[in-house]
C-alpha positions in Angstrom: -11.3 -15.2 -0.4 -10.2 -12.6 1.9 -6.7 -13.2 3.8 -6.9 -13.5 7.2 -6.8 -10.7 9.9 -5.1 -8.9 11.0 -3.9 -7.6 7.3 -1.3 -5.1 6.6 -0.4 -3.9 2.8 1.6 -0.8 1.4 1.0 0.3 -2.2 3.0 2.5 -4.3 2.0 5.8 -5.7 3.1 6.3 -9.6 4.0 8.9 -12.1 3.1 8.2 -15.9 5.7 9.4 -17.7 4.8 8.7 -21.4 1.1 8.4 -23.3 -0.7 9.8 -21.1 -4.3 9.2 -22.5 -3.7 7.3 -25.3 -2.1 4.5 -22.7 -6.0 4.1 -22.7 -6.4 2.8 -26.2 -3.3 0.6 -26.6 -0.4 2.9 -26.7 3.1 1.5 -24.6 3.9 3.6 -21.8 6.4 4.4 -19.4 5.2 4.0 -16.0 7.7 5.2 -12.5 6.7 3.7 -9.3 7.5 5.8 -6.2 8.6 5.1 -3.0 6.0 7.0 -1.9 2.3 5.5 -1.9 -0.5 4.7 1.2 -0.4 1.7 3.7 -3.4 -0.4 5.2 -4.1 -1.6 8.2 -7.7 -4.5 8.7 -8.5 -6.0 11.3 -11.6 -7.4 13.6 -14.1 -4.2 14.2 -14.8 -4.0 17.9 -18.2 -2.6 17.2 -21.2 -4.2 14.8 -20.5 -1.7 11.9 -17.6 -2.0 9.0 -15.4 0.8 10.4 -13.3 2.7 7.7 -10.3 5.4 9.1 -8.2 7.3 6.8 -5.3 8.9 8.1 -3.1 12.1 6.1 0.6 12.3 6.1 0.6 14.0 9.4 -1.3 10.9 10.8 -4.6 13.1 11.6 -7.7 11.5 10.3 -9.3 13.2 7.9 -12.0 11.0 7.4 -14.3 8.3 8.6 -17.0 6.0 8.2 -19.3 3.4 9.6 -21.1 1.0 7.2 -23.9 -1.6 7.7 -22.5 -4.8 7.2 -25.2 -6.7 5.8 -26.0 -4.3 2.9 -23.0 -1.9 2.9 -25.3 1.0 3.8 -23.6 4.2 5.1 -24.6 4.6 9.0 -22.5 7.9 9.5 -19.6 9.0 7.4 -17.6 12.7 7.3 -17.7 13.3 3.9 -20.5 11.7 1.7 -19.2 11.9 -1.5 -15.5 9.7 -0.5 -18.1 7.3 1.6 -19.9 6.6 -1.4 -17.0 5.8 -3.5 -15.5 3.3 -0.8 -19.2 1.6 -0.5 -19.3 1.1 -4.0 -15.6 -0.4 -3.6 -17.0 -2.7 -0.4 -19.6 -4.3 -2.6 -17.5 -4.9 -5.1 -15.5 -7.3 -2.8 -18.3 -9.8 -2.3 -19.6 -10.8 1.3 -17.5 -8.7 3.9 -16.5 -9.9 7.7 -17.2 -6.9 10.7 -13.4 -5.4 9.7 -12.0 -2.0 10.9 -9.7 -0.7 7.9 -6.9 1.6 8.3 -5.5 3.9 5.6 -2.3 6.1 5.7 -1.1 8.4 3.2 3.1 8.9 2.9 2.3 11.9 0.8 0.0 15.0 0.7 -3.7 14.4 -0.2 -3.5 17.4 -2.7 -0.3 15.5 -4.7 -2.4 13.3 -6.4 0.0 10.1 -6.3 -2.6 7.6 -6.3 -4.6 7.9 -3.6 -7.4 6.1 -5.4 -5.1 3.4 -6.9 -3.1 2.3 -4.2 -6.8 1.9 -2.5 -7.7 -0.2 -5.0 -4.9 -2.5 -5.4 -4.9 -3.0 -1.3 -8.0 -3.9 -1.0 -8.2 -6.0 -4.2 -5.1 -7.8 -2.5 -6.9 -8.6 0.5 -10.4 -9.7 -0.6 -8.2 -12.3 -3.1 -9.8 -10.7 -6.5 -8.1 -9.1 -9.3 -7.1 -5.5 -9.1 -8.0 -4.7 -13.1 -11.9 -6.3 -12.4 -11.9 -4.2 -9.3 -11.1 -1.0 -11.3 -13.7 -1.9 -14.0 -16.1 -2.4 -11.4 -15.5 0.7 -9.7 -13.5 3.7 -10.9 -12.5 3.0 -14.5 -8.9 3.8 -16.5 -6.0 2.2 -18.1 -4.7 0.6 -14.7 -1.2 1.6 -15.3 -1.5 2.7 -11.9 -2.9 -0.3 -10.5 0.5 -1.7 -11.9 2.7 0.6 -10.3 1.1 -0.3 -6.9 2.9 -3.8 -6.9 5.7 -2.6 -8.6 9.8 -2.7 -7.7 10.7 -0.9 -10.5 9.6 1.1 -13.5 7.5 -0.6 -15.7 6.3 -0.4 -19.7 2.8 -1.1 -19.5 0.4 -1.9 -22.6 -3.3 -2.0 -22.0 -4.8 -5.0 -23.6 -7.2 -7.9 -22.8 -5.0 -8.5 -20.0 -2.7 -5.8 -19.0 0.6 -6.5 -20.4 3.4 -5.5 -17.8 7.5 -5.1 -18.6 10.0 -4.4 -16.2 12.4 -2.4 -16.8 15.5 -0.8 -15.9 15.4 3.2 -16.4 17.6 5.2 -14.5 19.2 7.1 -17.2 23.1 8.4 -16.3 21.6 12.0 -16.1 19.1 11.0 -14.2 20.5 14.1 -11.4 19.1 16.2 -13.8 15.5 15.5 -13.3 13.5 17.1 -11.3 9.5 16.8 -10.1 7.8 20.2 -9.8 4.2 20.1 -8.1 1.9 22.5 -10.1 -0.6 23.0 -7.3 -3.9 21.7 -8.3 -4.7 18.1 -7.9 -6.0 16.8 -11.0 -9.2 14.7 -11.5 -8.2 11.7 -13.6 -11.7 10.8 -14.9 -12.7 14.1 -16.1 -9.0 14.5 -17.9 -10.5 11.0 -19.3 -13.6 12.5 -20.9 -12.0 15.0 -22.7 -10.2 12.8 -24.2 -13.0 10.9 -25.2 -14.5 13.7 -26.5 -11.4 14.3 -28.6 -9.9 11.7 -29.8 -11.4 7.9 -31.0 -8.9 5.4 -30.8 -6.7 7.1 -33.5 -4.0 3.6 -34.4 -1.9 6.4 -36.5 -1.5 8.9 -33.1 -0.9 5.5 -30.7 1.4 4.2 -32.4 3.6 7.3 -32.5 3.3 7.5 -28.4 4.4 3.5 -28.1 7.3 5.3 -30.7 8.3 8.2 -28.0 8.1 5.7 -25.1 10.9 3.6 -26.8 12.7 6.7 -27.5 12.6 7.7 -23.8 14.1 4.3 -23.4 16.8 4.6 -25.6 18.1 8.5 -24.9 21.9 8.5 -24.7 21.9 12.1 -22.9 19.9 14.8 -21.7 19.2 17.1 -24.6 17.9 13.7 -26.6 15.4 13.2 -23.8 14.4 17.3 -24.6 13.9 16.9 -27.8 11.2 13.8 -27.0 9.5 15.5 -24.5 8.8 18.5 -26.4 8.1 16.3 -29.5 5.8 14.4 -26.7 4.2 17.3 -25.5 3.4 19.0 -28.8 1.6 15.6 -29.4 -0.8 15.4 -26.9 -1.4 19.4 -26.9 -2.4 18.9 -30.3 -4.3 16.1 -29.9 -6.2 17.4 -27.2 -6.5 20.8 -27.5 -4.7 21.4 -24.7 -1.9 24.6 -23.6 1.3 22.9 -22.8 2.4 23.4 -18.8 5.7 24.9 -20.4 3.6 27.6 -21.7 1.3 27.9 -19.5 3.6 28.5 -16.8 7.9 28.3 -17.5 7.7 29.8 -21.4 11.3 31.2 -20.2 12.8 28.0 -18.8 16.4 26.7 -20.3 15.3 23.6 -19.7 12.1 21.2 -20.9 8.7 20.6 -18.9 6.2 17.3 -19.3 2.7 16.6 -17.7 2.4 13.6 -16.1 -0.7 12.2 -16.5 -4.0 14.1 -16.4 -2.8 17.8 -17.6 -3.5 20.7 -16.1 -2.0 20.5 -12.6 -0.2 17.5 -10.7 3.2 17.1 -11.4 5.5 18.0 -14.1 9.2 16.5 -15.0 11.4 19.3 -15.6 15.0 18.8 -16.9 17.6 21.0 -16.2 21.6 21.1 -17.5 21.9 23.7 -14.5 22.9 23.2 -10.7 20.6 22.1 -8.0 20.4 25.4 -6.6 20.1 27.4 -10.1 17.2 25.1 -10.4 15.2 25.1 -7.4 15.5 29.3 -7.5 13.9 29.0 -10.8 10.9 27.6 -9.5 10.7 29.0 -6.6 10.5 32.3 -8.0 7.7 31.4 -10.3 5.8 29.8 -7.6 6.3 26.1 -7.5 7.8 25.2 -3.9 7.6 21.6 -4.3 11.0 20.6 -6.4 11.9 17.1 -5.7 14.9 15.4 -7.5 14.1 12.8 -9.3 16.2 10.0 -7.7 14.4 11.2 -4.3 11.1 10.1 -5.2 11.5 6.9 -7.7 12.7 3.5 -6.8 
């Protein structure tokens, strides 16, 4: 049953920081909730229509929509192809009241936080359903995000029957000397997904390794440990999947160690670095990268 209006809700975005992929098939992972993610806002629509208003970081709206209430039909929308992916969401919450729904972004569109998540796990929240069923319903995955969005903390998170969710308590002592770099390319989750498919079939052998790295994320002692998982992580999935690693791709002459987060190819990367703040950002900045955020700025 839906709560009552007016309805406010802020979900967080995430950062999946080990098994990405194979998270789908059973593997443990490592999961960061940010304290950056997207806020709603529903109340009663003044008109006859289901209004739908997304705002950017910058609070300009960048997109809206006006649906027929009895059978979720798009009236008018500015872009056809998010309006269809919110109708589908809609009908997936059962009989709807004439609402006007507010969204607000706290990061860029093109960062690729979960955008998409943090929708679903609002408006799961509000129409009284399960998040996970909502997800199956509508865009598919592991729903480690979904996870993150009611998070207060990072979280291991096993896909199973039911999701299985751990809290836990990982802010290593080095943690200063992590670092978030923004690749530049938003990066579609569900085709990343495909490819998988298309490579890999549930191998137990291959999960069980990445539930193996995740625990020795957990248990590093000091920096150059967590380097020498990450590149063993890295080497992994590249394998696995056939894919170029972003340290090659991009930072083949960094001191330090690279990992995709999530879908590869662009996103974010963690980068570690035993070198100052400023030696670090430089680095970056020379190759390209202008988005460097310290790790403790953006996790909670």
């Amino acid at each position: 049953m839906a709560k009552p209006l007016p309805f406010s809700f802020r979900a967080r975005g995430k950062f999946l920081l080990t098994s990405e992929y194979f998270v789908l098939d059973g593997a443990q992972a490592i999961a960061l909730p940010l304290n950056r993610g997207q806020s709603f806002h529903i109340q009663k629509s003044l008109t006859k229509h289901i209004e739908w208003f997304s705002f950017d970081l910058n609070g300009q709206c960048w997109f809206n929509a006006q649906f027929n209430p009895v059978d979720l039909s798009i009236i008018q929308s500015t872009d056809n192809k998010t309006a269809i992916a919110l109708q589908k969401i809609l009908q997936s919450l059962g009989k709807l009241p004439l609402v006007r729904i507010e969204s607000k972004l706290d990061f860029p569109r093109d960062w690729g936080l979960g955008s998409s998540s943090t929708l679903i796990y609002a408006m799961a929240k509000w129409a009284g359903i399960d998040p996970y069923e909502l997800l199956e319903k509508t865009f598919g995955g592991s729903g480690y995000d979904l996870a993150c969005a009611g998070a207060n903390g990072p979280i291991l998170y096993t896909r199973k029957k039911k999701p299985e969710v751990i809290p836990l308590h990982f802010q290593p002592h080095f943690a200063g000397q992590l670092y978030f770099v923004y690749l530049g390319h938003k990066q579609n989750s569900r085709e990343g997904i495909q490819r998988y498919r298309k490579h890999q079939k549930g191998d137990q052998d291959l999960i069980e390794k990445f539930s193996k790295l995740s625990a020795q994320f957990l248990d590093a002692s000091d920096l150059n440990t967590l380097e020498k998982h990450i590149l063993t992580h890295e080497q992994l999935v590249a394998k696995a999947l056939q894919l170029d690693r972003a340290q090659d791709l991009h930072f083949s002459d960094y001191w330090g160690q690279t990992k995709s987060l999530g879908a590869w190819g662009g996103d974010f990367v963690l980068a570690t670095s035993n070198r100052s703040l400023e030696a670090t950002f430089q680095y970056f900045h020379q190759k390209g990268f202008d988005t460097v955020i310290p790790y403790l700025e953006l996790t909670i």
